[in-house]
C-alpha positions in Angstrom: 26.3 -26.1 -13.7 29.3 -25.5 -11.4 28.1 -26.3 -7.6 29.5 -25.9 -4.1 30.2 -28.5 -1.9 26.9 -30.1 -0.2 25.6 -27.8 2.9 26.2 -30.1 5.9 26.2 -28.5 8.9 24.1 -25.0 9.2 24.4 -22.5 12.4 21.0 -20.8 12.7 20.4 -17.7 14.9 18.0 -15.1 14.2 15.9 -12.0 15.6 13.3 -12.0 13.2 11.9 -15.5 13.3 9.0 -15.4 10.2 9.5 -17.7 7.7 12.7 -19.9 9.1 10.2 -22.9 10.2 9.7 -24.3 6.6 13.8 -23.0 6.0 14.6 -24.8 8.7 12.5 -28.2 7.9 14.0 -28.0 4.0 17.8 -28.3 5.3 16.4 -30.5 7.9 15.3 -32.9 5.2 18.5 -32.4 3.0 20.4 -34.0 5.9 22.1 -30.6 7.8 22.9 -30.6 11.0 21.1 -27.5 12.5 23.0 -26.0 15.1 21.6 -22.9 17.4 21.5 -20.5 20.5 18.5 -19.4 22.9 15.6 -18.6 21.0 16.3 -20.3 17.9 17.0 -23.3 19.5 13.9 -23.7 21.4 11.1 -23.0 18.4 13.2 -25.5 16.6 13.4 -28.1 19.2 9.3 -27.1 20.0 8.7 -27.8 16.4 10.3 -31.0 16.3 13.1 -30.3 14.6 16.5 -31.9 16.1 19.0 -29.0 16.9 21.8 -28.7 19.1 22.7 -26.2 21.0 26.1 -24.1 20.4 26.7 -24.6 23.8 28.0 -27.9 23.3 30.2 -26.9 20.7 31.5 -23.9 22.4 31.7 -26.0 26.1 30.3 -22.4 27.5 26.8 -22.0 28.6 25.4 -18.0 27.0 26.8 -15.8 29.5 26.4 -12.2 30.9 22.7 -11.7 30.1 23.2 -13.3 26.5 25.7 -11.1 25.5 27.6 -14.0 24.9 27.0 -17.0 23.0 28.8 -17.1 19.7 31.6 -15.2 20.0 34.2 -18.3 20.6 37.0 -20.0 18.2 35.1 -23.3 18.1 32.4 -21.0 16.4 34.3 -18.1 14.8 36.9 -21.1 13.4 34.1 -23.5 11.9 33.0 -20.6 10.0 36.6 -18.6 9.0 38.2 -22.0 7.8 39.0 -22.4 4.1 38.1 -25.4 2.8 40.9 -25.6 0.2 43.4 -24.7 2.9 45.3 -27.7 4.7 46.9 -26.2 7.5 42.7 -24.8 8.2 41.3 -28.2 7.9 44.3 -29.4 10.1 43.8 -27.0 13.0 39.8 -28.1 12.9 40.4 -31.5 13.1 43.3 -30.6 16.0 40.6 -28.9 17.6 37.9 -30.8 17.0 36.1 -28.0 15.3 33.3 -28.3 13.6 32.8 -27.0 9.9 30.0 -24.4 9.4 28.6 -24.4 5.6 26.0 -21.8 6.3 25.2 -19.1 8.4 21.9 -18.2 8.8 21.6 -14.8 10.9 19.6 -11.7 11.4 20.7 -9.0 13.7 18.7 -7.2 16.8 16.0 -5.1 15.7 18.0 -1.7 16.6 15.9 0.2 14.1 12.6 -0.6 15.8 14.1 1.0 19.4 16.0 3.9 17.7 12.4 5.6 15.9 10.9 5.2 19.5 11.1 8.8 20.9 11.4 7.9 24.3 13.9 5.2 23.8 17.0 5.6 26.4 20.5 5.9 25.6 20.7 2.5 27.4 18.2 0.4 25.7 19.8 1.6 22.2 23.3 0.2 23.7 22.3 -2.9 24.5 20.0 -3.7 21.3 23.2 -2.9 19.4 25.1 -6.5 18.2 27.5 -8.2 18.5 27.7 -11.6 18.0 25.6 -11.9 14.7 27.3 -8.9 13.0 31.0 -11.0 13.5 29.4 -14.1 12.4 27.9 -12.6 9.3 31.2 -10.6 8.1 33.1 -14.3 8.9 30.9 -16.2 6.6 30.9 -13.3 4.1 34.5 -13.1 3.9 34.5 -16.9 3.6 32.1 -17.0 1.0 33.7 -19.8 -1.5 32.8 -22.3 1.3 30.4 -20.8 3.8 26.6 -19.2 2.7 25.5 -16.5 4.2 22.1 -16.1 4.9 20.6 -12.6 6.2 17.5 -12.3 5.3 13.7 -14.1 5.5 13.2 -13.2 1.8 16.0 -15.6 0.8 14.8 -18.6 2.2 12.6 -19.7 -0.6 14.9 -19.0 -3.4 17.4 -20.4 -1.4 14.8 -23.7 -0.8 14.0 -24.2 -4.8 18.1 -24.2 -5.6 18.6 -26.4 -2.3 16.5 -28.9 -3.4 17.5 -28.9 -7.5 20.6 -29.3 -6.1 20.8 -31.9 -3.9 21.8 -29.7 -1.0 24.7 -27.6 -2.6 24.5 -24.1 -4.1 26.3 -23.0 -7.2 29.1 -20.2 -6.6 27.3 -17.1 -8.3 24.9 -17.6 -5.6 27.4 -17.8 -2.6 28.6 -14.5 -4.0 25.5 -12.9 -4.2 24.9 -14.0 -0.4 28.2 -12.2 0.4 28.0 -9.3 -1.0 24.0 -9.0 0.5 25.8 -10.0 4.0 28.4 -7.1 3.7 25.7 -4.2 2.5 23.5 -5.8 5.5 26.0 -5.1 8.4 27.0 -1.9 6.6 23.6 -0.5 6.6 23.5 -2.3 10.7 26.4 -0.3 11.4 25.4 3.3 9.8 21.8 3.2 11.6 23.4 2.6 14.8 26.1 5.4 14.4 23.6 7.5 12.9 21.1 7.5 16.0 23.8 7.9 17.9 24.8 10.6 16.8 21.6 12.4 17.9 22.3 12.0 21.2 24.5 14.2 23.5 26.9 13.3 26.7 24.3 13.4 28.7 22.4 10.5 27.0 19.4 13.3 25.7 18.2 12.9 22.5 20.5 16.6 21.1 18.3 19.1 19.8 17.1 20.3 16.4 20.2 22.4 16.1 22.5 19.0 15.9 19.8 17.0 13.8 22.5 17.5 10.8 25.3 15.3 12.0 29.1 15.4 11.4 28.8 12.2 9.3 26.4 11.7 7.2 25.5 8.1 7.2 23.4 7.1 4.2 22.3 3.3 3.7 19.1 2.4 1.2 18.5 -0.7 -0.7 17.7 -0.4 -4.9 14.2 -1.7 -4.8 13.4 -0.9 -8.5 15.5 -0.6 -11.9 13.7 2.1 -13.7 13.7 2.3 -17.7 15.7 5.4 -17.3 16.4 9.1 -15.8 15.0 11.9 -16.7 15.9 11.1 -19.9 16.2 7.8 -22.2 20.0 8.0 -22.1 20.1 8.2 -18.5 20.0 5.2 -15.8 18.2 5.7 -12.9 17.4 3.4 -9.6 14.6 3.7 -6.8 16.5 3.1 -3.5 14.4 3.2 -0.1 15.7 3.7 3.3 12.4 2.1 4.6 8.5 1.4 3.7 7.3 4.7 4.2 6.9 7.6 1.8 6.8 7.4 -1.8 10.1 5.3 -1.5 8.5 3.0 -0.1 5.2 3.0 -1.4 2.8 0.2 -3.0 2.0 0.5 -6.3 -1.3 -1.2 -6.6 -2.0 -0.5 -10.2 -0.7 0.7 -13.6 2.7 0.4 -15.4 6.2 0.7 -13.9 6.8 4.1 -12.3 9.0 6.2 -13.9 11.9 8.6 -12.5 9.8 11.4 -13.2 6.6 9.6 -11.9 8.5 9.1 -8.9 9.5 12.9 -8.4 6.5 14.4 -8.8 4.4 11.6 -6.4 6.7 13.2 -4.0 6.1 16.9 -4.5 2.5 16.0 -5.2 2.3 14.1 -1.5 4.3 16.7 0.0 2.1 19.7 -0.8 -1.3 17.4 0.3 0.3 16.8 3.9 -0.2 20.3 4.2 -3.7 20.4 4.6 -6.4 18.6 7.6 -9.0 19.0 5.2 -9.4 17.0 2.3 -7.4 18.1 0.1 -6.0 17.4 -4.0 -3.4 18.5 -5.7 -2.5 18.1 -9.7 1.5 18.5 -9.9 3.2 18.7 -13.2 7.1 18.9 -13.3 7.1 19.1 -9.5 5.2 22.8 -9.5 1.6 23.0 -8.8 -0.7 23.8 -11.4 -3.5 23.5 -8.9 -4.3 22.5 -5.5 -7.2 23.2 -3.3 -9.0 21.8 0.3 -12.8 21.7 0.6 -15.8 19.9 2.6 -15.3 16.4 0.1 -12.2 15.5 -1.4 -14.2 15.3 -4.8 -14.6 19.8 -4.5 -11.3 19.8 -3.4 -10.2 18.0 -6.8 -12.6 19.8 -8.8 -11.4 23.0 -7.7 -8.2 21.5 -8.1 -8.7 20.8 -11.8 -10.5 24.2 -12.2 -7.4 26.5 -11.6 -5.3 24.8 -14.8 -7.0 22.1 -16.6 -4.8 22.5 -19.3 -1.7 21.6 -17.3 -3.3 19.0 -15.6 -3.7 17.0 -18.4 -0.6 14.2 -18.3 -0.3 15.5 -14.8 0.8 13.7 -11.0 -2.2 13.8 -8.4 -2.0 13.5 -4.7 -5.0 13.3 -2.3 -4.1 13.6 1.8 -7.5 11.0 2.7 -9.4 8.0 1.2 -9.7 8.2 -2.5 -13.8 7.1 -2.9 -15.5 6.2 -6.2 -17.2 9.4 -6.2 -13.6 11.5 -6.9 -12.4 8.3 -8.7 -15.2 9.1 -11.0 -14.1 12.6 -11.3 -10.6 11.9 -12.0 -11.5 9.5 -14.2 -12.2 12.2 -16.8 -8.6 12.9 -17.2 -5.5 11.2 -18.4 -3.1 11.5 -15.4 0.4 9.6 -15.3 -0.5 8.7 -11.6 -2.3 9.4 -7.7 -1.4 8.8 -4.8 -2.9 8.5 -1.7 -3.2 7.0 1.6 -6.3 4.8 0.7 -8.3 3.9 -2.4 -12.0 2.7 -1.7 -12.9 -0.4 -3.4 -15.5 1.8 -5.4 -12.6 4.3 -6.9 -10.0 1.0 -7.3 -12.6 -0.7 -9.5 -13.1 2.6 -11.7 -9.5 3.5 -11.6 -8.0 0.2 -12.5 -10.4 -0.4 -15.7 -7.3 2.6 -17.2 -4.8 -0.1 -17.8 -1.4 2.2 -17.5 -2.4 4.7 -14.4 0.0 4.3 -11.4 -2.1 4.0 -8.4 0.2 4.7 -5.6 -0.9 3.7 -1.4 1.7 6.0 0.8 1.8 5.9 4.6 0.7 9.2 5.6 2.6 8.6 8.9 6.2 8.9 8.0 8.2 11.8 7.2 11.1 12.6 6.2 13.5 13.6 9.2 16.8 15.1 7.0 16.2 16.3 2.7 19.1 15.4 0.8 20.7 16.2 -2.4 23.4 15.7 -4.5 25.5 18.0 -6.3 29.4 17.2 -7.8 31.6 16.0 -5.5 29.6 15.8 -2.5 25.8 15.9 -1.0 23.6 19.0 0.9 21.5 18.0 3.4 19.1 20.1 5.3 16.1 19.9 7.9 12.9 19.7 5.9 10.8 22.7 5.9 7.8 22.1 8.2 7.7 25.5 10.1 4.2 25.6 11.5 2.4 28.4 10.1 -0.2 30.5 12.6 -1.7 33.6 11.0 -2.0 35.4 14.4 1.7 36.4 14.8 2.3 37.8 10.8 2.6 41.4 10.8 0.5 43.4 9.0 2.1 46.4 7.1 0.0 48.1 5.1 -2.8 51.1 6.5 -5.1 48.2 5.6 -5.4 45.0 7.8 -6.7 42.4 5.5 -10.3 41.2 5.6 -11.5 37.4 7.0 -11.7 36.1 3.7 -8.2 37.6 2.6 -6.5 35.9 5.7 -8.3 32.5 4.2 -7.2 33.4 1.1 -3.2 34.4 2.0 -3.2 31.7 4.8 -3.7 29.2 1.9 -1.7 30.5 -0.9 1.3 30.7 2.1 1.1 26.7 2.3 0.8 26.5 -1.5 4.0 28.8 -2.5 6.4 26.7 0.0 6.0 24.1 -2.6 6.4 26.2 -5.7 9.5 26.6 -7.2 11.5 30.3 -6.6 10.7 32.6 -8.2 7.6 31.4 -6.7 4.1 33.6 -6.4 0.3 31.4 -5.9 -2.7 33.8 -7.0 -5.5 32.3 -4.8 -8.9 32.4 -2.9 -9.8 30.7 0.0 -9.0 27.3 -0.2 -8.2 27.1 -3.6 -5.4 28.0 -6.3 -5.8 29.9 -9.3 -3.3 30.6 -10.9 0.5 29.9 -10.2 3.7 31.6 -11.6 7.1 29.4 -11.1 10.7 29.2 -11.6 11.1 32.5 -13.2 14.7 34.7 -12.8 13.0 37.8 -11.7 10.1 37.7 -9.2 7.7 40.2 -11.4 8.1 37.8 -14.1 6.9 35.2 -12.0 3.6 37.3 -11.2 3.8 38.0 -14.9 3.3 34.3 -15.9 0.9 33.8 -13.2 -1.4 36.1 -14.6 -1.0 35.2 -18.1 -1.6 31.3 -17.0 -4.7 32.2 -15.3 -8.0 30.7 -16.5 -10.1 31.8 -13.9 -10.6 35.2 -13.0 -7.9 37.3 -11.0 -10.0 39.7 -9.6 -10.3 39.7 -6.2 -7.5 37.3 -5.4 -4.5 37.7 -3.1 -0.6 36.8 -3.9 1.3 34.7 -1.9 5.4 35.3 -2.7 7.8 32.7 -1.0 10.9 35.2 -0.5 10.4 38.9 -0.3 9.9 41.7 -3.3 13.3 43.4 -4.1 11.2 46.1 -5.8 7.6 47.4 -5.8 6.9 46.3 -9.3 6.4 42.3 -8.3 2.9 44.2 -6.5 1.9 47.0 -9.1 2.6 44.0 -11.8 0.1 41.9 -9.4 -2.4 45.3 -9.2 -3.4 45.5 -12.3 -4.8 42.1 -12.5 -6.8 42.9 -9.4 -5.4 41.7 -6.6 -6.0 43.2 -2.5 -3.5 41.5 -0.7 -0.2 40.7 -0.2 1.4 37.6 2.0 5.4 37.8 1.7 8.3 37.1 4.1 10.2 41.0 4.1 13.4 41.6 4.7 14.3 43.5 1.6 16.5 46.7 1.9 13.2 47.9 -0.4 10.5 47.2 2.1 9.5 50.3 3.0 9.2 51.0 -1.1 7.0 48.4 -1.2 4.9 49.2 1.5 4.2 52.3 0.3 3.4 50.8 -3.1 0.8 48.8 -1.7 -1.0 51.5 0.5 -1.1 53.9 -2.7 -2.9 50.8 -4.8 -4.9 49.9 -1.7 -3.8 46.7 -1.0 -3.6 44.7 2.5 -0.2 43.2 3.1 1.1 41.1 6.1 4.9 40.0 6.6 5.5 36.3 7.6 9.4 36.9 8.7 9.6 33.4 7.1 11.1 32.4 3.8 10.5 29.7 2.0 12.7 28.9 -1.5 12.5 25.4 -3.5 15.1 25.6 -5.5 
């Protein structure tokens, strides 16, 4: 195998400090010269490792509050020289220079300051930097003779090929480092400019009307291959922009997700935050085909299941609290694809993982999404997610008959459950609990047509919740004769007033939301 020359001399300098002790100690025993600044330096030198300080190389002492340290031609020219060229070597030697072979760098944790809601405009500025970004992008563009090293998880690989190696590297892997190096300070650069860009002139974090900015900046790392798309002849990649959400979630059972595992997890997960309560929901290509809240998460899956055990079967689960034996029991019962949740008991793990192939999914409950993006040819949509707080007390009601207690329940609930349908969307449900749901359909009465037909439970006595308003009066005489009493719906159609007067001749109760809510 082709190798590098030996690593001789490395410059170490890093933010994020786990793992570089043993790193450290493995080029320390392969004869490298560590060099280092501040920080570095001193667990080094506290560790017993012999270091020296760039300082000396630089003949500069760090300067205005450790702005500067690195950025200097004695180190900017050890790294940039190539190796092969004479006139380079030349001006080292001329300079007394000394050669870098690898850079070992991690940059300023910006990210941790920038999701801090009170951060200042100020501490953002000066936990943006400098120094590391220029001495990654030099090694990385001098990758034939300089490795790059970015990143904690590359120190062991890095250690095994070391020490096969005799020091030196082979040049697949000096390529790999560089083109890491380059997608690490891109992504740097984009989540500076990006938070940024949320704030104003003043130094005030800009409000929800600029959340959407001019650029769109968008940097994720491919942390899974998948087997394919949608379908077998299509390729398809997981990429995460961090550890939260289903993105970044860890599978802790079951075989690989798939792309379509992946997208319904989300809608599943998305519908669940909804709720306080403990609540399940059973997704199957990305609609509900049941969802409901109770006292135990266990009724709440139950009556879950009960609205459409049909579709459920091969279906995506969700479940916004602890999954514990007793609903692991439950679910047990049915073949799903895969759950997620924000905690499995050690009771429901053990009966859950005896199913060799289900995906058992642990999401962090605490992060959301801040921006919902799409692609479509030739360019990307990107809108605010829809989390417009719902309170009953300001819909209007619109019919002669204001609707009961229970109907409120009952429309309050189906009103979180149709967000999360998609349009044509209408829910049929009773307090707490879904039963029957009618999705996708080109004409809103057909929508309420195919909810009724789906039903298994009965309709009578239920209420409809529509996520966009009724162009005619037959969506609610469709919905009448399967026994409905009220109506939750945004308005706004030239046709309301028809509408209205449809439901006060069938008796209904309806209540306008002024909100809409399509999922297309």
């Amino acid at each position: 195998m082709e190798l590098m020359a030996r690593i001789q001399r490395a410059l170490l300098s890093v933010t994020e400090k786990s793992g570089l002790l043993p790193f450290a100690q493995k080029l320390h025993e392969l004869g490298v010269e560590l060099v280092s600044t501040g920080g570095t330096a001193k667990l080094l030198r506290d560790n017993g490792l012999p270091v020296r300080e760039v300082a000396e190389i630089t003949g500069f002492p760090e300067m205005l509050d450790g702005r500067v340290k690195t950025i200097h031609p004695r180190i900017a020219g050890g790294i940039l020289a190539i190796r092969a060229n004479r006139e380079h070597m030349q001006s080292l030697a001329t300079h007394e220079i000394p050669a870098f072979d690898m850079v070992v760098v991690n940059l300023y944790a910006f990210e941790k300051y920038a999701s801090r809601s009170d951060v200042t405009r100020e501490e953002l500025i000066e936990n943006i930097d400098i120094g590391g970004p220029t001495m990654i992008r030099a090694a990385a563009k001098n990758f034939q003779d300089v490795a790059v090293v970015v990143s904690p998880e590359q120190y062991a690989p890095l250690s095994r090929e070391l020490t096969d190696n005799q020091g030196s590297l082979s040049p697949s892997t000096h390529w790999r480092l560089a083109q890491k190096a380059f997608a690490h300070t891109a992504a740097y650069d984009a989540a500076v400019a990006a938070r940024l860009a949320r704030i104003n002139v003043d130094g005030q974090t800009a409000d929800e009307s600029d959340l959407l900015p001019e650029t769109l900046h968008i940097n994720a790392d491919r942390t899974a291959v998948l087997r394919y798309g949608e379908n077998p002849h299509q390729q398809a990649a997981l990429y995460s922009f961090h550890n939260g959400g289903i993105a970044g979630a860890k599978q802790l059972h079951g075989k690989e997700l798939s792309y379509n595992n992946l997208v319904d997890l989300d809608a599943a997960w998305q519908l669940v935050l909804e709720f306080n309560a403990p609540a399940a929901a059973i997704i199957k290509h990305t609609n509900p085909c049941g969802c409901a809240e109770r006292e135990t998460l266990a009724e709440a899956y139950l009556k879950a299941l009960e609205a459409d055990p049909v579709s459920a079967f091969g279906g995506v689960l969700a479940f916004n609290q602890e999954l514990d034996e007793n609903t692991a029991q439950e679910v047990g019962k049915l073949f799903v694809e895969a759950i997620a949740a924000p905690a499995f008991s050690p009771g429901a793990l053990a009966v859950l993982q005896s199913k060799k192939n289900l995906r058992l999914v642990l999401v962090d409950a605490l992060v959301r999404a801040e921006a919902v993006v799409r692609s479509i040819g030739g360019g990307l949509l990107a809108q605010t997610p829809d989390r417009i707080p719902f309170d009953f007390s300001k819909v209007q009601v619109k019919t002669e008959r204001a609707p009961t207690p229970e109907e409120q329940r009952a429309l309050a609930f189906g009103w979180k459950i149709a967000k999360h349908v998609k349009s044509n969307a209408i829910v049929y449900a009773r307090p707490g609990q879904t039963i029957s749901v009618g999705a996708g359909q080109m004409s809103r009465v057909d929508s309420v047509k195919v909810g009724a037909m789906k039903a298994v439970l009965p309709l009578n006595g239920t209420v409809i919740a529509s996520d966009a308003f009724f162009p005619f009066p037959d969506g609610i005489e469709e919905a009448a004769k399967h026994g409905i009493t009220a109506v939750i719906q945004p308005g706004g159609s030239v046709r309301d007033e028809e509408v209205i007067a449809a439901a006060n001749r069938l008796g209904l109760a309806m209540v306008f939301t002024g909100v809409r809510h399509f999922r297309h």
